[in-house]
N, C-alpha and C positions, 0 to 999 in steps of 0.2 A: 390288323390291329384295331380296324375302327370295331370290328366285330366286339374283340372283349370289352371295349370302351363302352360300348349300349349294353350290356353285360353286369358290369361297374355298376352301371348308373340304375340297372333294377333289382341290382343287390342292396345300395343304400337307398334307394326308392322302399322297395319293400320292408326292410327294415325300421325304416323312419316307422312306415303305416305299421308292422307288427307295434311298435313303440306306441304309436297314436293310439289302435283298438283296445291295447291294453288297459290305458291309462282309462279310457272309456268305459269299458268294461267295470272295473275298478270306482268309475265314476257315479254310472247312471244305476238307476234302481233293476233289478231282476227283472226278467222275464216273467210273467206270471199270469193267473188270470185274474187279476185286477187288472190291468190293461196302466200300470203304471207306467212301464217299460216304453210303452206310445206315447199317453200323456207326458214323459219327461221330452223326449222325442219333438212333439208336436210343439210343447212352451219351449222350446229351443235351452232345455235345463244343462245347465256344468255337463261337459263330457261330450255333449250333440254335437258340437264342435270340432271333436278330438275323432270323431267316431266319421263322421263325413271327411275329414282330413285324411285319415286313416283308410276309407274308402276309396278315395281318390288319388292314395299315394297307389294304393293296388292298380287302381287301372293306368294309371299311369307306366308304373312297374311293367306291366305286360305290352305296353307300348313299347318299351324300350327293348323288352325281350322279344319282340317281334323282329324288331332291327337286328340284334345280334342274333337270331338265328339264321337269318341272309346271310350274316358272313361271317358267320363261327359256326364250325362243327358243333353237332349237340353236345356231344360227352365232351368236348371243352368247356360251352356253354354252360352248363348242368353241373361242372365239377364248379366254376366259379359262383354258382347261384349257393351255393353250402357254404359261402363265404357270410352270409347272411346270420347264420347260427352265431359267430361268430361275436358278429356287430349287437346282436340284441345282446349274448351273455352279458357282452363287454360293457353294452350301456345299462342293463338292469342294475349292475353291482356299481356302478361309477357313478351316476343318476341320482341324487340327492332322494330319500321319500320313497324309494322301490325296494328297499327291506330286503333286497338279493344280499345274498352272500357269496363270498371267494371260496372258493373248494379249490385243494386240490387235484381233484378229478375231475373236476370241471377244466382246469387248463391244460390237463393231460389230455382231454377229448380236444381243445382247442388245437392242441400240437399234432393230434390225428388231422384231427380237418386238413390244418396245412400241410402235411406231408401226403395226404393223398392229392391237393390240389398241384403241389409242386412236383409229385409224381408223373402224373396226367398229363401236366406243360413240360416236364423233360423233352429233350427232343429227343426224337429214335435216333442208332445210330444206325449208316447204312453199310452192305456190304460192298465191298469191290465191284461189286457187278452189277449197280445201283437198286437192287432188290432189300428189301425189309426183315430185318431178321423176324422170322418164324415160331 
C-alpha cells in the first residue's frame, strides 16, 4: 500500500508541475535568438517563478517515484502514473483563465483511463490449485 501512496503523490506532484510549466510557458517571452527568453529568466520576470516551481515539482515527482517503485510493481506503478492525464484535463477546464474546454471525448478518454487502471488493480482470481489462470 505504501508503494501506491508514493505513486499518488507523484502523480499530483507531476501534475501540479505540468500546471506550473504551463502557466510559464504561457508566461514568459519565446525562445529565440534575441536571447529574450534568458533576459526574462535572468530579471526573475512573471512566469520564472511558475517555471522553477514546475521544475521542482518534476524532481520532486521522481523522488517519489523512486519510492513506489521499491514497493509496487511497475505495471501497477505505471498504470497509476496515467492517472496524471487525468488531473491536468480536469484542472485545464476547471482553472479560471485556461481557455480549455469540455469535450465530450475528452471524458470518454477520461473513463478509458479509469477502466484500464481499475482493470490492472483487479485482483486475479486463482485456481484451486493456487496457480494463475493462463
Amino acid at each position: 500500500m505504501k508503494g501506491a501512496f508514493w505513486a499518488l503523490c507523484s502523480v499530483a506532484l507531476v501534475s501540479i508541475a505540468q500546471l506550473l510549466l504551463r502557466y510559464a510557458m504561457v508566461t514568459l517571452p519565446p525562445v529565440g535568438e534575441d536571447f529574450s527568453f534568458l533576459i526574462a529568466l535572468w530579471h526573475f520576470a512573471p512566469g520564472t517563478g511558475s517555471l522553477m516551481l514546475g521544475l521542482m515539482g518534476y524532481v520532486a515527482s521522481m523522488g517519489c517515484w523512486y519510492l513506489a517503485l521499491h514497493r509496487l510493481a511497475l505495471s501497477k506503478a505505471y498504470a497509476l502514473l496515467s492517472l496524471s492525464y487525468i488531473l491536468v484535463w480536469g484542472a485545464a477546464i476547471l482553472l479560471p483563465g485556461w481557455g480549455e474546454t469540455f469535450s465530450w471525448h475528452g471524458l470518454a478518454g477520461v473513463g478509458f483511463i479509469i477502466l484500464g487502471v481499475l482493470t490492472i488493480f483487479l485482483p486475479t482470481r486463482r485456481r484451486p490449485n493456487g496457480s494463475e489462470p493462463s
